[in-house]
N, C-alpha and C positions, 0 to 999 in steps of 0.2 A: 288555343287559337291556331289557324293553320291559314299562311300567307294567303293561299286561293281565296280566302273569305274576305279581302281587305275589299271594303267601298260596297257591299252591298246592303242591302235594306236594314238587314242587324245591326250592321256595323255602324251606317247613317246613326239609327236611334241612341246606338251603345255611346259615336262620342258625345252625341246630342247632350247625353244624358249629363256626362263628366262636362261638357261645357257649361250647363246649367247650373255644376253645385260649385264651379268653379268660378263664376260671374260677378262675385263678389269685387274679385281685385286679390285675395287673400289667400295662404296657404299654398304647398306646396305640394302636388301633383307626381304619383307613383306610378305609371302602366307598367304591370309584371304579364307580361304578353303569354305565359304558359306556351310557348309555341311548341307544334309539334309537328312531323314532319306531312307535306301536302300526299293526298293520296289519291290523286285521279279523279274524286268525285265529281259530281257537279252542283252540289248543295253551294259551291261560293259562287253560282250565278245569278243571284239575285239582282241582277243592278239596273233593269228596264227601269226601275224609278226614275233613275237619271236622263231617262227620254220625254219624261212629264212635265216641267220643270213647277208651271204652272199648280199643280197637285202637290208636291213634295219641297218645294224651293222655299216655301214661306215659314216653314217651323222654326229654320236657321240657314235662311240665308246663305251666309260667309259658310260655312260648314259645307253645305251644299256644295256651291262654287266652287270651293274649294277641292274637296273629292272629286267631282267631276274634272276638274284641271288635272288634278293629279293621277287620274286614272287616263287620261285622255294620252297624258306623254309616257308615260310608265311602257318598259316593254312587256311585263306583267305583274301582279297585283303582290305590293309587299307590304309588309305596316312599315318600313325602313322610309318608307314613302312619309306619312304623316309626323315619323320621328323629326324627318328634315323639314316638317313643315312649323309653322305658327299655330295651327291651328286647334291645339291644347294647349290651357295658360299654364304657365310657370310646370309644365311638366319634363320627369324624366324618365326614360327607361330600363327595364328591365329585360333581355331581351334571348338570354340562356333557354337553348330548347331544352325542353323537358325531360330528364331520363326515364325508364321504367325501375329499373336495378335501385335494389335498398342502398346501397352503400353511396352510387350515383346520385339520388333523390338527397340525400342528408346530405351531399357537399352544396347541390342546389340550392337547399334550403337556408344554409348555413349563408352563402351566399347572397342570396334575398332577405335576407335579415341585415345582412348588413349595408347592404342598397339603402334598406327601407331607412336608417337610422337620418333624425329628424325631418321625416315626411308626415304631412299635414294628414293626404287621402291616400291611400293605397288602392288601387285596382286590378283585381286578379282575375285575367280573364282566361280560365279553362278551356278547353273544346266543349266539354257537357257539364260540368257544375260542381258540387260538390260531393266527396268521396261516397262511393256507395260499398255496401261488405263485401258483393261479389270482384273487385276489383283494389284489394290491400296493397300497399306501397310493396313494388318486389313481381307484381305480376304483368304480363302483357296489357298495356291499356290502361293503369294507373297512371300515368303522364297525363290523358284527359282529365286528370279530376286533382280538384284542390283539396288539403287534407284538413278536417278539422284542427292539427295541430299546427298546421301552418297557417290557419286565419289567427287561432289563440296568440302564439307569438308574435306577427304582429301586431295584433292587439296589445299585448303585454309592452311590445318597443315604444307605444305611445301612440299608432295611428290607425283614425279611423279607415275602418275595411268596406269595398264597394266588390261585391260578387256578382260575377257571369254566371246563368244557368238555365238551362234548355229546361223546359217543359217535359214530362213524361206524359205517359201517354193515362195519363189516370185524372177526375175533378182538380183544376188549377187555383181554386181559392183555399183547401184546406192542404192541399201540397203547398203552397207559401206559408199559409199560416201555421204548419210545421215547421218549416223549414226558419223561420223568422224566431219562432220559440226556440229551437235551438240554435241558433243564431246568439241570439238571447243567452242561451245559458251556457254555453261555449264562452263568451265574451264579458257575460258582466253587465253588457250596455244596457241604458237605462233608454236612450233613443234608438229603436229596432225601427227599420221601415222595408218593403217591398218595393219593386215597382215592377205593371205590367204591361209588355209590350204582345203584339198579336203571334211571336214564337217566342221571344226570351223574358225573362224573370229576373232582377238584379235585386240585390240583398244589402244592406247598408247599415250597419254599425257604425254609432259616432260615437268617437268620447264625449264626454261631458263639457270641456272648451269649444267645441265643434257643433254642438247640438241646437242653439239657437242658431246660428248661419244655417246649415243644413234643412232646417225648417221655415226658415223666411224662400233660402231658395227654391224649394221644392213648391213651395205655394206658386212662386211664379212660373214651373214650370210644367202644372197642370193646364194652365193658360195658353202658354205658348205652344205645345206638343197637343193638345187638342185631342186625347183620349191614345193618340202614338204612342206615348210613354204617359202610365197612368199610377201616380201614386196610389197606393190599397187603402192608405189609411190608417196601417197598423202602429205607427207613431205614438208615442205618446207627446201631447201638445203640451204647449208652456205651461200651464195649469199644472199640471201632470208632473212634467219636469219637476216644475218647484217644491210640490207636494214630497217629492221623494229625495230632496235633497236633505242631509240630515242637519241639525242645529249646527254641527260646525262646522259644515261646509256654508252657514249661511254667513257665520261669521269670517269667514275668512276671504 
């Protein structure tokens, strides 16, 4: 995540998204901002949305409203901004930029594990997604990318994981539907889900106390986001769930 990007269209959908699995009342909200440092582009102008209001104001309201206020006084665009806001329930931050250097990365991480300790969701939001071979911990431009063994751990500390991740430039349903299987097999989880927005992709492992909420929410939030943010489907439903739950877990 890089400052420049705060309040446009991605960002709209991304809190949308954590507002929606967060709606319940319940659980306790992680943003690990992966930040990295801003670089001149101009990919974080996306924000003419907020000229519509009409078009874009109804998915979420108060979200809306809110961004736009807050970009309105801002002398420029920080997530430091939504930190001091309400505007994420019961959440906190994470907010260490990113090093590239091995030795740097493992104090980071070390770090974010221990943030994470008794957090409900975890939200790890990268620049581009998850670690790719050509960019190993230790090289220029791994900072952009979260590393399979830091979703595992915190997976292992108890919470469930929500990932950022761009789009490549190759078919977008069986790029999730990889990317959700190893997801999957990274983690253990029994509930994997996708979801698609018209640039980014978010990833969602729940533990198993978290897997019915996550699913009640998610129903409601194909409703309200109106194909904006679009669950894949790759879920397994309560049916499902139950089906794999083993006899002593039924018992207990």
């Amino acid at each position: 995540m890089k400052n420049q990007y705060f309040g446009d269209v991605n960002d709209y959908r991304k809190y949308g998204l954590l507002r929606a699995l967060q709606s319940d009342g319940g659980g306790r909200l992680l943003v690990a901002w992966m930040l990295t440092s801003d670089d001149g582009g101009g990919d974080g102008g996306f924000r003419s949305y907020l000229d519509v209001a009409d078009r874009w104001s109804a998915y979420d309201p108060a979200l809306f409203a809110g961004l736009a206020g807050l970009l309105c006084t801002a002398q420029q665009p920080s997530v430091s901004l939504i930190e001091a806001s309400d505007l994420l329930p019961r959440a906190s931050y994470f907010s260490a930029v990113v090093p590239d250097g091995r030795t740097e990365r493992d104090q980071w991480r070390t770090e974010l594990f221990r943030v994470a300790s008794g957090v409900d969701l975890v939200f790890v939001d990268p620049d581009n997604g998850i670690e790719v071979p050509s960019k190993p911990v230790g090289r220029k431009g791994s900072s952009k990318y979260v590393t399979w063994n830091e979703v595992e751990g915190l997976w292992k500390a108890g919470c469930s994981v929500l990932i950022y991740q761009h789009f490549p430039r190759k078919p977008r349903q069986p790029f999730a539907e990889r990317l959700a299987a190893d997801l999957r097999a990274c983690t253990g989880a029994c509930f994997v889900e996708a979801f698609r927005t018209p640039h980014v992709l978010f990833l969602l492992a729940a533990q198993d106390r978290h897997a019915q909420r996550y699913e009640d929410r998610i129903a409601l939030l194909a409703a309200h986001w109106n194909g904006e943010i679009r669950p894949m489907g790759l879920a397994n439903n309560s049916m499902q769930l139950a089906a794999l739950r083993t006899p002593a877990d039924a018992v207990r």
